[in-house]
C-alpha positions in Angstrom: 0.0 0.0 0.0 3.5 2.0 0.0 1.9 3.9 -3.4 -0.9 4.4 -2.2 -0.3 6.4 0.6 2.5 8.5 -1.4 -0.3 9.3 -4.1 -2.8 10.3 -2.3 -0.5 11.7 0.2 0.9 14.2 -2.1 -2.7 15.2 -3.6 -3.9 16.0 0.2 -0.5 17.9 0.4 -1.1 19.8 -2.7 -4.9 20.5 -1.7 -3.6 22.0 1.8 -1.1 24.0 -0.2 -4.1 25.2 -2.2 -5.9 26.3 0.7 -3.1 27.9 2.8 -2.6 30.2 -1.2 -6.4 31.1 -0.2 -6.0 31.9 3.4 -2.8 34.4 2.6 -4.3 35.8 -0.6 -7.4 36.5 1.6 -6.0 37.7 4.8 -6.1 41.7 3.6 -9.5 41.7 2.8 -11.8 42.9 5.5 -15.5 43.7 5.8 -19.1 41.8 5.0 -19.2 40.9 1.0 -22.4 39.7 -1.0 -22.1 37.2 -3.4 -25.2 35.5 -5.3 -26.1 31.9 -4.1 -25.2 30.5 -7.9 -21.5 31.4 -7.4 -21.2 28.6 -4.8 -23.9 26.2 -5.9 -23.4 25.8 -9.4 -19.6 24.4 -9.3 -20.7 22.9 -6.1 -23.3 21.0 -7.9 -21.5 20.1 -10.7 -18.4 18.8 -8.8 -20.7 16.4 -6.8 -22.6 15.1 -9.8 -19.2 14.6 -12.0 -17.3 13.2 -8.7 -20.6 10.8 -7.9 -20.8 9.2 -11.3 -17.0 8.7 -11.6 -16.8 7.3 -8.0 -18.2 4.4 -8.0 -17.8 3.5 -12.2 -14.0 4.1 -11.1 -15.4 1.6 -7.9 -16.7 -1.1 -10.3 -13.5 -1.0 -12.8 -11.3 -1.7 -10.1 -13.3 -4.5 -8.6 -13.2 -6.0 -11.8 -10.5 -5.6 -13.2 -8.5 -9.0 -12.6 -5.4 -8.4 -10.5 -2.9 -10.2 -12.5 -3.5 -7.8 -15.3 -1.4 -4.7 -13.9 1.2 -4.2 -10.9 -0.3 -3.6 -7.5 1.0 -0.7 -8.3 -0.8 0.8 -10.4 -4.2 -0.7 -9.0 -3.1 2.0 -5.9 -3.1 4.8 -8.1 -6.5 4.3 -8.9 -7.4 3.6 -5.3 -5.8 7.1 -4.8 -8.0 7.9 -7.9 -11.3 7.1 -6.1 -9.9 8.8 -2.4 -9.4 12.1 -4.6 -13.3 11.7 -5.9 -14.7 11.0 -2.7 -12.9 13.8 -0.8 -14.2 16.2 -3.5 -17.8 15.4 -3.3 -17.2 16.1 0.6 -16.2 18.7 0.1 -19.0 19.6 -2.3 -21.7 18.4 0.1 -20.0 20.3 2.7 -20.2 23.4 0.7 -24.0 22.9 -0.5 -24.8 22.7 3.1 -22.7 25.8 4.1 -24.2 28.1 1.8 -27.5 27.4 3.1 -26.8 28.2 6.5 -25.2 31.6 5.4 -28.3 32.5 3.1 -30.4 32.1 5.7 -28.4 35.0 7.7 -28.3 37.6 4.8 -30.8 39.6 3.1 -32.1 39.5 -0.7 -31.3 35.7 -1.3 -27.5 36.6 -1.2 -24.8 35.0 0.3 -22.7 37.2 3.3 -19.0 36.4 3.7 -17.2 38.7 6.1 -13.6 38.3 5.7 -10.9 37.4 6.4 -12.6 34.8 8.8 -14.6 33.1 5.8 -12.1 32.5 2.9 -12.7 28.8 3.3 -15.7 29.4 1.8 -14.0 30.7 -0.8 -11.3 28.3 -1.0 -13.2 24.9 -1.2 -14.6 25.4 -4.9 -10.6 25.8 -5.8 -10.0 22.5 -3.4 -12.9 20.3 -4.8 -11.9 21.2 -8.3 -8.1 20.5 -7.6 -9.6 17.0 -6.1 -11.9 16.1 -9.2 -8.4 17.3 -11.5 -6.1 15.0 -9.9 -8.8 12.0 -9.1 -9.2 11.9 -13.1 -5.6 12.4 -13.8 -4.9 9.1 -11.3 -7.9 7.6 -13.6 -6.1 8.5 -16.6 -2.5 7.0 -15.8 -3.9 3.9 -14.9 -5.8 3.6 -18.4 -2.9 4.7 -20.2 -0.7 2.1 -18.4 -3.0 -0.3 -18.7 -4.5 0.4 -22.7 -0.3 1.2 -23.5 -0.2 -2.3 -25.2 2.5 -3.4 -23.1 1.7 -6.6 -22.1 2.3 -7.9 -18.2 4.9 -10.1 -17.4 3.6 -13.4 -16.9 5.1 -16.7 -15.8 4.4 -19.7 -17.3 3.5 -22.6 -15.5 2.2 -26.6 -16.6 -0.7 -28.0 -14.7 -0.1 -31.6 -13.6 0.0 -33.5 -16.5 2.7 -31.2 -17.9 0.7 -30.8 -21.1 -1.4 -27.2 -20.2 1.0 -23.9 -20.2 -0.9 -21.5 -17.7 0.4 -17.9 -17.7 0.5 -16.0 -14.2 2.0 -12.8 -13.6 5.5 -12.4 -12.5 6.2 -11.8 -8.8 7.7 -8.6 -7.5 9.9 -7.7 -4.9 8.2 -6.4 -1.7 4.8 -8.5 -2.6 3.7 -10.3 0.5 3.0 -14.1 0.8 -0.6 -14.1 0.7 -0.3 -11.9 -2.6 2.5 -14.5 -4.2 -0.1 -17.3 -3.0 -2.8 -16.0 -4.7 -1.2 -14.7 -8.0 0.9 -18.0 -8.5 -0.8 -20.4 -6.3 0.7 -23.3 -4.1 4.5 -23.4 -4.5 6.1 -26.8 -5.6 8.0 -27.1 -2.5 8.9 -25.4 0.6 11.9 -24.7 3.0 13.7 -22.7 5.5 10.7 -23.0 7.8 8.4 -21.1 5.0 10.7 -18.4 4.1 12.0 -20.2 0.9 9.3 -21.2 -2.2 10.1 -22.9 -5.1 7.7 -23.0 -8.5 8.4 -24.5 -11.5 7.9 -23.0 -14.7 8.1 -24.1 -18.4 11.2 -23.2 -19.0 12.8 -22.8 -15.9 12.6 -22.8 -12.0 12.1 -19.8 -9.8 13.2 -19.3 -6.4 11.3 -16.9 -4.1 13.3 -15.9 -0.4 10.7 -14.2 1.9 12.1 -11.7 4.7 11.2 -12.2 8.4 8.0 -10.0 8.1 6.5 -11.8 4.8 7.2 -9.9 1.6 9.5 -11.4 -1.2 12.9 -10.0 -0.6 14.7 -11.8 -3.5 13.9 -13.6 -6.2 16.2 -16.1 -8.7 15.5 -17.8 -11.5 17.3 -20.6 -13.1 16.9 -22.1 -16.9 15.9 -25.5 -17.3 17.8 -27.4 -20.1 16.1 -28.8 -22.7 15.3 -32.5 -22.8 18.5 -33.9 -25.3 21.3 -31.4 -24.9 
């Protein structure tokens, strides 16, 4: 989940960036200032009905989109993808609900901001837009990774008879045991009290060393010679 939290750590860190542009860039102004209810609900609006349609299509993709057909990897970024959707609509609801409460305190249907104590106001449309931008831009790397043409590395394995080729994807450095398990299945053989699997391919035998914690730390492969030479 290393990716994960870096992705969607950096988006959080660019939104608070965003807002702390707002707070300085609105910290001069002073006095009451009526805006019309539209300039808050329409974007509000619109970023909750973009952000709720993409959130859970974005949901469904990635619960069925097989595993073995992209790195982990990339299946965080589109996790971050879906986090940066659902912190915008928040974020939208939040800011439906807002104006309502400051309408009901002005006169003439208009919304009354007195700054510099309600820039925040102000700042989440900028915020849930920067959200929706990056959520689709995480959306957009993953399809262009995954629509790029280059195909995954696979491993190829005989069922028992030694007769069926069955690809699986490669394993990775850093995956755990439970994600080896259930991307390769049962290893051939096991040793060094679990820490050391063995599979054996087509064409040649691979060697997986776990750490003390679980997750692959090394892997080696070694060629098989071909029956006759």
């Amino acid at each position: 989940m290393k990716t994960l939290y870096w992705v969607l750590g950096v988006e959080i860190a660019i939104a608070l960036l965003f807002a702390l542009a707002a707070k300085l860039y609105n910290r001069k102004k002073t006095g009451a200032y009526e805006l019309s209810p539209e300039y808050f609900r329409a974007p509000s609006t619109y970023i909750v009905a973009v952000a709720g349609v993409a959130f859970p299509l974005i949901g469904a993709i990635f619960a069925l989109q097989p595993p073995e057909r992209t790195e982990p990897e990339w299946r965080e970024v589109l996790l971050a993808g879906m986090g940066c959707f659902g912190l915008s609509i928040a974020i939208g609801a939040w800011m439906i609900n807002a104006i309502v409460g400051k309408a009901k305190k002005a006169a003439k249907d208009m919304i009354e901001l007195t700054m510099p104590g309600d820039w925040p106001y102000k700042a989440a449309i900028g915020i849930s837009y920067a959200f929706l931008l990056m959520g689709l831009a995480d959306t957009g790397a993953y399809f262009w990774h995954f629509g790029s043409g280059k195909p995954a590395d696979t491993l190829g394995r005989s069922d028992e008879s030694g007769r069926v080729s069955v690809a699986r994807p490669r394993p990775h450095l850093g995956e755990s045991r439970d994600e080896i398990a259930r991307a390769l299945g049962e290893p051939e053989s096991r040793g060094e009290s679990d820490r050391l699997w063995n599979y054996e391919a087509t064409t040649s035998a691979l060697a997986l060393r776990f750490s003390v914690d679980g997750h692959v730390e090394s892997i080696s492969e070694t060629a098989k010679v071909p029956h006759g030479q």
